[in-house]
GUFI-260341 format. One record per residue (C-alpha): residue number from 0; x, z, y. Coordinates in nm, 3 decimals, decimal comma, padded with zeros to 5 digits, always signed. Last residue first. Layout:
N
[node NUM [X Z Y]] ...
//
This chain:
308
[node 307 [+17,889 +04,648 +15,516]] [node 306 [+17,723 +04,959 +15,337]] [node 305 [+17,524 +05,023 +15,620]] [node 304 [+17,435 +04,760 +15,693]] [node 303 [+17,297 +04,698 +15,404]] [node 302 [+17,093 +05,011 +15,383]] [node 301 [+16,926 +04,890 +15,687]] [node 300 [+16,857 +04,527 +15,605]] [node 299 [+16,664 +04,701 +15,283]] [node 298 [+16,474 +04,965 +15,479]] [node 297 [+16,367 +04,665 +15,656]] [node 296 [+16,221 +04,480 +15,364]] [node 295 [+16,096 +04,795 +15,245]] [node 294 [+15,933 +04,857 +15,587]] [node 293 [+15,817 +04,541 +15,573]] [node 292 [+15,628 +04,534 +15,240]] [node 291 [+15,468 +04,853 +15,387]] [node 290 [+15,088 +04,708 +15,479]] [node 289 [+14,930 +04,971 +15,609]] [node 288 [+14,575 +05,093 +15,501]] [node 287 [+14,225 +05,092 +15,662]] [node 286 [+13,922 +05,151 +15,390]] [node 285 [+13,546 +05,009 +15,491]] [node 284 [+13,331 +05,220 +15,286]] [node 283 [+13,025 +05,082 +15,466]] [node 282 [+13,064 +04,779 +15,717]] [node 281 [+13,258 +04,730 +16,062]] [node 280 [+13,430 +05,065 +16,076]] [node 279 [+13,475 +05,219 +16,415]] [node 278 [+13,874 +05,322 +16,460]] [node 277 [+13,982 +05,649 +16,523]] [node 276 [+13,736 +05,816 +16,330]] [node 275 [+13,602 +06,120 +16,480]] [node 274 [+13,655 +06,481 +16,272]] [node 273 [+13,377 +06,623 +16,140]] [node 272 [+13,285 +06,971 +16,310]] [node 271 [+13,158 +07,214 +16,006]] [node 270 [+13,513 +07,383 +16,020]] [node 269 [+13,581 +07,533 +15,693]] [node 268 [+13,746 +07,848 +15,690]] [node 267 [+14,106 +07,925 +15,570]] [node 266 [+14,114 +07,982 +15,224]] [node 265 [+14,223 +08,309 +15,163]] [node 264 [+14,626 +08,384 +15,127]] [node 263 [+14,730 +08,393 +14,722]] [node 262 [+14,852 +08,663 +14,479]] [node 261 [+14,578 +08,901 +14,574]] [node 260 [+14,684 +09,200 +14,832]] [node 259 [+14,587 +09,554 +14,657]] [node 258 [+14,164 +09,623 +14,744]] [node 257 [+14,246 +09,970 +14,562]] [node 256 [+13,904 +09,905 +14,315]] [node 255 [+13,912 +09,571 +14,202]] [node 254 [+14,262 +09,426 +14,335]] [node 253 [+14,430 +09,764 +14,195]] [node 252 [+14,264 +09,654 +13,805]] [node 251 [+14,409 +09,298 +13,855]] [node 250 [+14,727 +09,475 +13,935]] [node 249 [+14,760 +09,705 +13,613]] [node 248 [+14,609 +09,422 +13,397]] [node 247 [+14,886 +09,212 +13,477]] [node 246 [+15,128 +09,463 +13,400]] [node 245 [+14,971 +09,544 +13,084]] [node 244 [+15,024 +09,158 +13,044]] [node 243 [+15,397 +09,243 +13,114]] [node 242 [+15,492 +09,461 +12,844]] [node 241 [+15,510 +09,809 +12,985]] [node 240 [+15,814 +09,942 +13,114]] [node 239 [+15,949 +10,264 +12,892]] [node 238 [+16,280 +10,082 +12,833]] [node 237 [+16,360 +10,048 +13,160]] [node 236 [+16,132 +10,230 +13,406]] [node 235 [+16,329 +10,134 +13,749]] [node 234 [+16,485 +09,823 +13,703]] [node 233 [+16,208 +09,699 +13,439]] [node 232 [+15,903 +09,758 +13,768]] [node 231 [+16,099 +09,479 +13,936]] [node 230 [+16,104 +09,284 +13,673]] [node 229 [+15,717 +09,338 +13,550]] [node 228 [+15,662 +09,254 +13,952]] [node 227 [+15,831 +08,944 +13,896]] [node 226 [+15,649 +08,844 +13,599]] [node 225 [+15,321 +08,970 +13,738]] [node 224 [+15,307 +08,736 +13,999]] [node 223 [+15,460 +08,806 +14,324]] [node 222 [+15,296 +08,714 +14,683]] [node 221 [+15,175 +09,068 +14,766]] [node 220 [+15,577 +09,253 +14,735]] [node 219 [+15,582 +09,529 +14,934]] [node 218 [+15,199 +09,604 +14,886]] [node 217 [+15,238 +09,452 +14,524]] [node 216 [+15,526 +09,684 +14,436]] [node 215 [+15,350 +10,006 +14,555]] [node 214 [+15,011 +09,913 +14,358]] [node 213 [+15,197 +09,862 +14,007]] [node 212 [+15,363 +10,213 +14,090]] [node 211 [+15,061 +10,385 +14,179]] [node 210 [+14,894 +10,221 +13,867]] [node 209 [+15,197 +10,343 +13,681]] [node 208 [+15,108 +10,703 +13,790]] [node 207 [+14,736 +10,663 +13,692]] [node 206 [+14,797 +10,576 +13,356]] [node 205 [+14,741 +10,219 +13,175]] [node 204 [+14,944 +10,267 +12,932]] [node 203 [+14,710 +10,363 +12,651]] [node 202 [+14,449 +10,110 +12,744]] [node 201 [+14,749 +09,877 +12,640]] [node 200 [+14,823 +10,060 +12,322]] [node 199 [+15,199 +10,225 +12,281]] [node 198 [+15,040 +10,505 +12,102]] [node 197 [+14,822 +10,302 +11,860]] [node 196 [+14,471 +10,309 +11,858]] [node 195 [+14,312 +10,437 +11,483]] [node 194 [+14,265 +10,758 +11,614]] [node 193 [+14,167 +11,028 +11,372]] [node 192 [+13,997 +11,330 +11,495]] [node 191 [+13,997 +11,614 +11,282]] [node 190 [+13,768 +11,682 +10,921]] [node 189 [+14,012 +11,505 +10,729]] [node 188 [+14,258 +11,789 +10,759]] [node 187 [+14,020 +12,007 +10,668]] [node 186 [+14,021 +11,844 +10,317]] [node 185 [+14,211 +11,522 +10,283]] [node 184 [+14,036 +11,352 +09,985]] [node 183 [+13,745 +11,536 +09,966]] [node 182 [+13,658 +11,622 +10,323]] [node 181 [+13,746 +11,236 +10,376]] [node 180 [+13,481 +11,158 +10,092]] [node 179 [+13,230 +11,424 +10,272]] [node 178 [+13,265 +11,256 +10,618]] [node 177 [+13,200 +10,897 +10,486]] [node 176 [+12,923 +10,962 +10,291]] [node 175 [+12,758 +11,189 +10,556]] [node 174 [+12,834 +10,815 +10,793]] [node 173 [+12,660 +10,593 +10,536]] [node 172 [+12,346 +10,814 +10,567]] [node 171 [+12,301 +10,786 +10,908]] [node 170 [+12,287 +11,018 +11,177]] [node 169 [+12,001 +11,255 +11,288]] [node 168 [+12,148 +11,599 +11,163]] [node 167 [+11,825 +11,693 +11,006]] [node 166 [+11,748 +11,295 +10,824]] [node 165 [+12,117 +11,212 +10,717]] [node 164 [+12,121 +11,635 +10,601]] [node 163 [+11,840 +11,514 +10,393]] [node 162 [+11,943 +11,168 +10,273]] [node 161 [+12,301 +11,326 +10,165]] [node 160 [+12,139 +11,597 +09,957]] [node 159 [+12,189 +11,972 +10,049]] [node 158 [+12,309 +12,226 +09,772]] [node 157 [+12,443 +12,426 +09,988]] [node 156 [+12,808 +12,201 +09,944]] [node 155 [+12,667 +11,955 +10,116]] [node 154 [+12,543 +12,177 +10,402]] [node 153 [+12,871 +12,272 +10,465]] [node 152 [+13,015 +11,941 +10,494]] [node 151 [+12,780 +11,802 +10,743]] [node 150 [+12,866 +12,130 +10,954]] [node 149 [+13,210 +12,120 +10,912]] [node 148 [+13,139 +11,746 +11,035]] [node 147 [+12,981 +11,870 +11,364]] [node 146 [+13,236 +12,181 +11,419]] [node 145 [+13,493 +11,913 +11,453]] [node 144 [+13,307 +11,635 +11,669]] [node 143 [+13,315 +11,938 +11,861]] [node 142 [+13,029 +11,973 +12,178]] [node 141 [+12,738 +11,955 +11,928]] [node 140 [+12,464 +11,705 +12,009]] [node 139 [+12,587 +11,426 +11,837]] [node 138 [+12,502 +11,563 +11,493]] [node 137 [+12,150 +11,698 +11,542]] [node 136 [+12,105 +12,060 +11,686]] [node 135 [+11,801 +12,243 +11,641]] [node 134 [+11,448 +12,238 +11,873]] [node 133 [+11,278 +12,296 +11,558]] [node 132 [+11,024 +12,017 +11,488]] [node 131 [+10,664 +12,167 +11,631]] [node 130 [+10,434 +12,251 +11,378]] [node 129 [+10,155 +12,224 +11,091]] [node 128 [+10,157 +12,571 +10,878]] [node 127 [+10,366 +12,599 +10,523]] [node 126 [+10,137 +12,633 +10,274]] [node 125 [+10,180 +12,961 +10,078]] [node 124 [+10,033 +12,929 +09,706]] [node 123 [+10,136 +12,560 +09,705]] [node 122 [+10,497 +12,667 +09,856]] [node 121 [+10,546 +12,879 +09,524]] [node 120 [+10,390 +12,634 +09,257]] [node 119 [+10,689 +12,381 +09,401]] [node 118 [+10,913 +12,620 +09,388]] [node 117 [+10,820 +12,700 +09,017]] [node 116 [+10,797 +12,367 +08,900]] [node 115 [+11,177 +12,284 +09,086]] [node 114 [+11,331 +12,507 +08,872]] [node 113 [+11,488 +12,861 +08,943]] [node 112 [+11,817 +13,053 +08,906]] [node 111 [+11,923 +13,285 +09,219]] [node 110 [+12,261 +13,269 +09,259]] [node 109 [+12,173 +13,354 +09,659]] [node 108 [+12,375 +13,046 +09,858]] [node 107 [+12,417 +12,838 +09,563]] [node 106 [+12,142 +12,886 +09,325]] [node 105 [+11,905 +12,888 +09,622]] [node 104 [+12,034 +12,536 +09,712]] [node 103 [+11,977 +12,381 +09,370]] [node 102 [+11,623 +12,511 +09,381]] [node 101 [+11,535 +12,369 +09,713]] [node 100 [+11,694 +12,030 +09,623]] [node 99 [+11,510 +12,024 +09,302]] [node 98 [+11,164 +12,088 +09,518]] [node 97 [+11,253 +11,818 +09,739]] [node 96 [+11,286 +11,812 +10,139]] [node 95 [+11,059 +11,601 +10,333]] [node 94 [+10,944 +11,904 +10,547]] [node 93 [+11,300 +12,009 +10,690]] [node 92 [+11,366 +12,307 +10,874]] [node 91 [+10,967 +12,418 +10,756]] [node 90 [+11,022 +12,410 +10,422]] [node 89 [+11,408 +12,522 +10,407]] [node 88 [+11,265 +12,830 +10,612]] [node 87 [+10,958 +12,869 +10,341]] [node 86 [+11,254 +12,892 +10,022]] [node 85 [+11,431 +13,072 +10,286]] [node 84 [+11,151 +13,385 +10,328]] [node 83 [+11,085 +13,345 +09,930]] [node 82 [+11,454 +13,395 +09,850]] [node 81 [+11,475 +13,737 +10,093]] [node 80 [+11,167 +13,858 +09,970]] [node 79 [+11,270 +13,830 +09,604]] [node 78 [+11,057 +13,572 +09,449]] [node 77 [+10,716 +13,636 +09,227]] [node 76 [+10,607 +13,430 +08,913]] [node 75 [+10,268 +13,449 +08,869]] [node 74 [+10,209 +13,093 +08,872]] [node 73 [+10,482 +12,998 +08,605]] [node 72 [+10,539 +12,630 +08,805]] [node 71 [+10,363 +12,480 +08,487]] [node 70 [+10,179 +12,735 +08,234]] [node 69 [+09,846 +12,664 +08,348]] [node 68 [+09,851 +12,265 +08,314]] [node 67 [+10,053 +12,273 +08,023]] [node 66 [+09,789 +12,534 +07,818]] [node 65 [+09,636 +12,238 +07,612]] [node 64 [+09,355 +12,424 +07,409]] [node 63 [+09,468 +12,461 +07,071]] [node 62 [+09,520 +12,785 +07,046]] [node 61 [+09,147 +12,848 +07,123]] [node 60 [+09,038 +12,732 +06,831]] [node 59 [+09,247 +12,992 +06,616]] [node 58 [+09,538 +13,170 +06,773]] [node 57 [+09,771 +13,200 +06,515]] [node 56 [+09,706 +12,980 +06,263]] [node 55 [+09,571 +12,744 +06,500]] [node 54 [+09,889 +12,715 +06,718]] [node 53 [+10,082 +12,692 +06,377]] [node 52 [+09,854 +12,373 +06,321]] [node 51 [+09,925 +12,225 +06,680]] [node 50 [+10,330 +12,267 +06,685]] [node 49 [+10,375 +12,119 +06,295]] [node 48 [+10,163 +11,831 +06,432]] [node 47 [+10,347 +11,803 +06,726]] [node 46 [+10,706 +11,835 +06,523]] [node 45 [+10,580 +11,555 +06,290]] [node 44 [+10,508 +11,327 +06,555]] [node 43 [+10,151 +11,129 +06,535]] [node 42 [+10,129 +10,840 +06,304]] [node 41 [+09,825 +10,998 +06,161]] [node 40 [+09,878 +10,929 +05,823]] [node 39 [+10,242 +10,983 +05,868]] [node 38 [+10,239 +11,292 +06,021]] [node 37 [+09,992 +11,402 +05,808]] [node 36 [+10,298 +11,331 +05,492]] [node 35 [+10,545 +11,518 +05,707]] [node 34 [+10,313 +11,796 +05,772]] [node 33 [+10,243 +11,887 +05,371]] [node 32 [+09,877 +11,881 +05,296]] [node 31 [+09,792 +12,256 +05,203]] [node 30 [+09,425 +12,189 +05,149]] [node 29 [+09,217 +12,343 +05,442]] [node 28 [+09,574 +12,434 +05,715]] [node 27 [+09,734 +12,110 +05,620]] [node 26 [+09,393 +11,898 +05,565]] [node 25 [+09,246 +12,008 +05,890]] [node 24 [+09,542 +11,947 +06,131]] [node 23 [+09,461 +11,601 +06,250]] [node 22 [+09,125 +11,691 +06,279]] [node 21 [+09,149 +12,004 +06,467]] [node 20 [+09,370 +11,811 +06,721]] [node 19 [+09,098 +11,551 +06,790]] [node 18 [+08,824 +11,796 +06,819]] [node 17 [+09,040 +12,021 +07,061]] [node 16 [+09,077 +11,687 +07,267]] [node 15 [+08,692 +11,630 +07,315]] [node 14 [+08,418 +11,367 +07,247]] [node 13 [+08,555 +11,223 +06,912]] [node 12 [+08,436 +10,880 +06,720]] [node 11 [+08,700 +10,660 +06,900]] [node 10 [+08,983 +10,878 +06,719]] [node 9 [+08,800 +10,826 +06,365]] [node 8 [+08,907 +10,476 +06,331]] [node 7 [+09,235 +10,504 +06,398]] [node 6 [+09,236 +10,815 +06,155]] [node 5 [+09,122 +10,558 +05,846]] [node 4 [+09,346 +10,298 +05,988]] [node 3 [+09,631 +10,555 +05,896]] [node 2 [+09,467 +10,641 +05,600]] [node 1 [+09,513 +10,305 +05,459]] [node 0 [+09,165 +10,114 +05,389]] 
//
């Protein structure tokens, strides 16, 4: 039997992990075994087994008690008061926020260095008390569409993901994308408003004063189309005369809310009174017509006469 099988066999004969690593290290530290050749009898790492029988060496049976558990987060490590008061604020701003984000964001805005192990041993030490949200600001609630994507932006550059300040600012994640790539490309110019509507846009044109206008031709005018009114409105604007559906709109929009004259009268009313029928039919759907073969034939005597 190969050594290696040998081991194999021996790990389901031990009852505790400092057994295991004693055993695995007893011919290097008993009988000088080199660690590459246990390493390959045990087909365990060389650097582990190199690790576990210098632990030994130095520390006996203790040093091979698995210390990861302890030594993660370094418990007794102690922030500055200012760190560990935003370490809690970043906590309670924003619950669902990650340890590495936390770290990444103190590096930032204090240069302090930390990992994530250590924050996250910090807020287990001081749990963070159940609570109201903060009655803060989300994205739509600020009065300057500019100071709202500074804001984006700034956080970004804390050290804030995208899904967090998505989640704080209450807008989606697509649209943090959006305002960070124009802050990259453009900078604070990309940070204004943008409007994609052309100057010369119908909405555009539709001012007040050329509704006045519009509304002063069809009072004069309340029979005329927009055509004619666009013509008459072309004498006096010239150039700067709208195009004539904006014209159109212009008077449908003073018929809904300036009551302007429609293009047509009203019907007149119907008069529920039927007319009598001058003659009393003899059956249903009887028709009456007039027979005009004779007044051709005497349109035709008359037109000869005349020409005679």
């Amino acid at each position: 039997m190969k050594l290696t099988e040998e081991f194999t066999q021996l790990r389901f004969h031990f009852t505790d992990p400092i057994q295991h690593d004693y055993e695995v290290i007893r011919p290097i530290v008993l009988f000088a075994q080199p660690v590459a050749a246990r390493s390959e009898e045990t087909d365990i790492k060389r650097t582990t087994v190199g690790e576990k029988a210098r632990r030994f060496v130095t520390g006996g049976m203790l040093g091979l008690v698995d210390r990861r558990k302890d030594q993660s987060g370094r418990k007794g490590h102690q922030y500055p008061e200012p760190v560990a008061r935003y370490i809690l604020y970043l906590k309670q701003l924003y619950p669902p926020i990650h340890f590495r984000e936390i770290a990444r964001i103190l590096g930032r805005k204090f240069g302090y260095k930390t990992n994530h192990h250590t924050v996250k041993s910090f807020l287990e030490r001081h749990p963070i008390p159940v609570q109201l949200e903060f009655p803060l600001e989300t994205f739509h609630d600020y009065e300057s569409a500019y100071e709202a994507r500074w804001t984006v932006v700034r956080m970004f550059y804390e050290g804030w993901n995208k899904k967090s300040i998505a989640g704080l600012l209450k807008l989606s994640r697509q649209h943090v994308t959006d305002i960070i790539k124009n802050f990259e490309h453009d900078g604070f110019d990309g940070l204004e408003d943008k409007r994609s509507r052309p100057v010369n846009h119908p909405h555009n044109q539709l001012t007040m004063p050329f509704l006045d206008k519009v509304a002063t031709v069809q009072e004069e005018y309340p029979r005329l189309g927009r055509f004619r009114v666009h013509g008459l409105l072309e004498r006096e604007m010239g150039d700067d005369t709208p195009s004539e559906r904006s014209v159109g709109r212009a008077m449908a929009a003073n018929r809904f809310f300036q009551n302007a004259p429609g293009p047509w009268p009203p019907p007149p009313e119907k008069n529920s009174q039927t007319k009598p029928l001058p003659y009393l039919p003899l059956y249903p759907h009887q028709y009456w017509f007039i027979d005009i073969r004779y007044l051709v034939k005497l349109a035709g005597h008359w037109i000869y006469s005349i020409c005679a």
